[in-house]
ChimeraX commands (.cxc) that place a marker at each C-alpha (Angstrom):
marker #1 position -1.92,3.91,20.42 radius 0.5
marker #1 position -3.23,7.76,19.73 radius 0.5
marker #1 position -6.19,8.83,17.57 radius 0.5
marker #1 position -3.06,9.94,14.68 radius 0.5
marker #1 position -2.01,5.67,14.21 radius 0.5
marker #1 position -5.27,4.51,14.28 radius 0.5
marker #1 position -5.97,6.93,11.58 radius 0.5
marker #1 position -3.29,5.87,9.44 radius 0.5
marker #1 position -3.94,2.41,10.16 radius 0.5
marker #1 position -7.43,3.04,8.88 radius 0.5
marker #1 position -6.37,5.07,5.72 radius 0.5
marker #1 position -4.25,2.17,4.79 radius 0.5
marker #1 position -6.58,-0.42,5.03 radius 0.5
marker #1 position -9.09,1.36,3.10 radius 0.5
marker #1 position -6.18,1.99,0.29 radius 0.5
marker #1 position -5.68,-1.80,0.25 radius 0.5
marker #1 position -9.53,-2.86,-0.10 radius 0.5
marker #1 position -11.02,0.19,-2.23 radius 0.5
marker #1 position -7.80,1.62,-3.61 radius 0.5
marker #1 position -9.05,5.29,-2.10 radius 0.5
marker #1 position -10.17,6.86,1.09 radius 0.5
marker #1 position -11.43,9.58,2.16 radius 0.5
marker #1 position -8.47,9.83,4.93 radius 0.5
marker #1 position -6.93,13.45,5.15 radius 0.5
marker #1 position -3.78,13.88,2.64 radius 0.5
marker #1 position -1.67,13.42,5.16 radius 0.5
marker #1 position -3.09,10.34,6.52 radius 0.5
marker #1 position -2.84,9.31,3.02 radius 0.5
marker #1 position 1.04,10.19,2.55 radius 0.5
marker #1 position 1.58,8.42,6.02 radius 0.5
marker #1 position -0.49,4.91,4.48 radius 0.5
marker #1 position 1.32,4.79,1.09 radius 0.5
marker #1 position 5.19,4.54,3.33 radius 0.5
marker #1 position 3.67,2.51,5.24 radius 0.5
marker #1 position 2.53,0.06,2.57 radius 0.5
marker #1 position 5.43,0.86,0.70 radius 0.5
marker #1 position 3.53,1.87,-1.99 radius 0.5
marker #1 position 4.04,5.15,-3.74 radius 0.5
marker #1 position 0.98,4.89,-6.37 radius 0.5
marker #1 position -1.00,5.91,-3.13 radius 0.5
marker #1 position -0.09,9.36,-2.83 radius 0.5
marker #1 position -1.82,11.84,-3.62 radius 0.5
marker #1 position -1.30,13.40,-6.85 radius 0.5
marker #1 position -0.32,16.44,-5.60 radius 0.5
marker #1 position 2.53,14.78,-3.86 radius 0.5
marker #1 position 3.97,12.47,-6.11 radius 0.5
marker #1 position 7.71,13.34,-5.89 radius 0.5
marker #1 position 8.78,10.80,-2.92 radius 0.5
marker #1 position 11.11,12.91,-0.83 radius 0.5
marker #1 position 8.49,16.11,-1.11 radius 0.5
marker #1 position 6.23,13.70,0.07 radius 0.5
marker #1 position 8.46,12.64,3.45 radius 0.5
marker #1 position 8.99,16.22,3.52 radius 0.5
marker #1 position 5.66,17.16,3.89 radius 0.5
marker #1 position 4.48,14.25,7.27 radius 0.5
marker #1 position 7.10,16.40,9.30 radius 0.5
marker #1 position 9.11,14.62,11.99 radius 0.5
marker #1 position 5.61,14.00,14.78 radius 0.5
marker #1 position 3.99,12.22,11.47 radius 0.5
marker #1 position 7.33,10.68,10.05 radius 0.5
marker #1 position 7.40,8.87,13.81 radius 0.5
marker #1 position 4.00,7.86,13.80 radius 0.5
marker #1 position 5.01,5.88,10.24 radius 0.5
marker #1 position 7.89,4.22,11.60 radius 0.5
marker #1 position 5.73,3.38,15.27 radius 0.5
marker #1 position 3.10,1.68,12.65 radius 0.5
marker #1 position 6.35,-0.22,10.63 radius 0.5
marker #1 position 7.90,-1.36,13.84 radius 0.5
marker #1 position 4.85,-2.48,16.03 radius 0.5
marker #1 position 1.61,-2.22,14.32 radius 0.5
marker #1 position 2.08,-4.02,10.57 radius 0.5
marker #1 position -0.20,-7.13,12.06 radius 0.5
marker #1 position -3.00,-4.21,12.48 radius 0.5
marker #1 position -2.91,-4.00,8.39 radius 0.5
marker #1 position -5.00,-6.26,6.66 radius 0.5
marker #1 position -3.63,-7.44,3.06 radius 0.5
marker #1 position -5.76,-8.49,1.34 radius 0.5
marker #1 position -5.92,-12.60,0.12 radius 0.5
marker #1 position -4.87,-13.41,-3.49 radius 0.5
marker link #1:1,2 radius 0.2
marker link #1:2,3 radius 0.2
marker link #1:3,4 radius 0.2
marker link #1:4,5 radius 0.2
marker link #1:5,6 radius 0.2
marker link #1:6,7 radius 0.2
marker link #1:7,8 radius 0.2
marker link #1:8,9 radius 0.2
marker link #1:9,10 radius 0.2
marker link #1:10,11 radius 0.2
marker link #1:11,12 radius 0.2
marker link #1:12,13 radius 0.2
marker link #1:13,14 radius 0.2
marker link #1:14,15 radius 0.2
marker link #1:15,16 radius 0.2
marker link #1:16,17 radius 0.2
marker link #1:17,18 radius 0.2
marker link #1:18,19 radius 0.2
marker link #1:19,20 radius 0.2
marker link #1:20,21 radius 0.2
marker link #1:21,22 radius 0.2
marker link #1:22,23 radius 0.2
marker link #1:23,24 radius 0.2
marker link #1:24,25 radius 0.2
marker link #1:25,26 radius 0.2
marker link #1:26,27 radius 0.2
marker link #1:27,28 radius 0.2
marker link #1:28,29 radius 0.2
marker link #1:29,30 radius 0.2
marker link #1:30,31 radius 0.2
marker link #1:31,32 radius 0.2
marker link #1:32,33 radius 0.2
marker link #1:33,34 radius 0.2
marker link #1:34,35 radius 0.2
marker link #1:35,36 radius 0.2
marker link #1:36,37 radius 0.2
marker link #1:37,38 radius 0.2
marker link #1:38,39 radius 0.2
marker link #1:39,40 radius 0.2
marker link #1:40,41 radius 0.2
marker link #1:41,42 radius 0.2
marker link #1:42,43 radius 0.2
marker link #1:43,44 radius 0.2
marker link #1:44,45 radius 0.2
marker link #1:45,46 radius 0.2
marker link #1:46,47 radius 0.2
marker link #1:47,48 radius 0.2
marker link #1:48,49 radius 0.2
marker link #1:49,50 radius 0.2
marker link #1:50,51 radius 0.2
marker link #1:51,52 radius 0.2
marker link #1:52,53 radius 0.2
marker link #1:53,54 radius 0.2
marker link #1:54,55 radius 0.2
marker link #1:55,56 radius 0.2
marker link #1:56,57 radius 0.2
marker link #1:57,58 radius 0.2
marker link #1:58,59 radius 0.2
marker link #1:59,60 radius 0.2
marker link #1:60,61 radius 0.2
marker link #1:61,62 radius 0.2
marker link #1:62,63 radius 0.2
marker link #1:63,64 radius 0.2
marker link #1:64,65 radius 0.2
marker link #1:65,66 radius 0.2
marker link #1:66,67 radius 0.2
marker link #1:67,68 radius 0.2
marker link #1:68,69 radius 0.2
marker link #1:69,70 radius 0.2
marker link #1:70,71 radius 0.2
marker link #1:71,72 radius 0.2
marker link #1:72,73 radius 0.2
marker link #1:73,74 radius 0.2
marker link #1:74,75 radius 0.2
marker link #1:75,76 radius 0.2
marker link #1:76,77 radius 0.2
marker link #1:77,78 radius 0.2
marker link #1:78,79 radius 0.2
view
């Protein structure tokens, strides 16, 4: 796994616990597909498809890598 997933992975834990991060806006455009949850972008990139856009296709990867093999690496939170 590179230093790009474990990133993510990190932002999106933090977004589940604290509801912010300080993870790069990328990182946090990456986290919010990956949780499936669009109230985690960052303001600046609230239009959905702008926001794909914007990962590019290395990042976009990395996203579906994380959906497809890494989901037991996020930690939802009980209750």
């Amino acid at each position: 796994m590179n230093n790009e997933i474990k990133n993510i992975i990190a932002v999106a834990n933090e977004l589940l616990q604290d509801g912010e991060t300080c993870g790069s806006t990328g990182e946090q455009i990456a986290a919010a597909f990956i949780l499936n949850r669009m109230e985690y972008l960052p303001m600046s990139h609230l239009v959905v498809i702008e926001a794909w856009q914007r990962l590019g296709v290395s990042w976009q990867a990395y996203v579906m890598e994380i959906k497809q093999d890494h989901m037991h690496l996020i930690k939802i939170p009980a209750g």
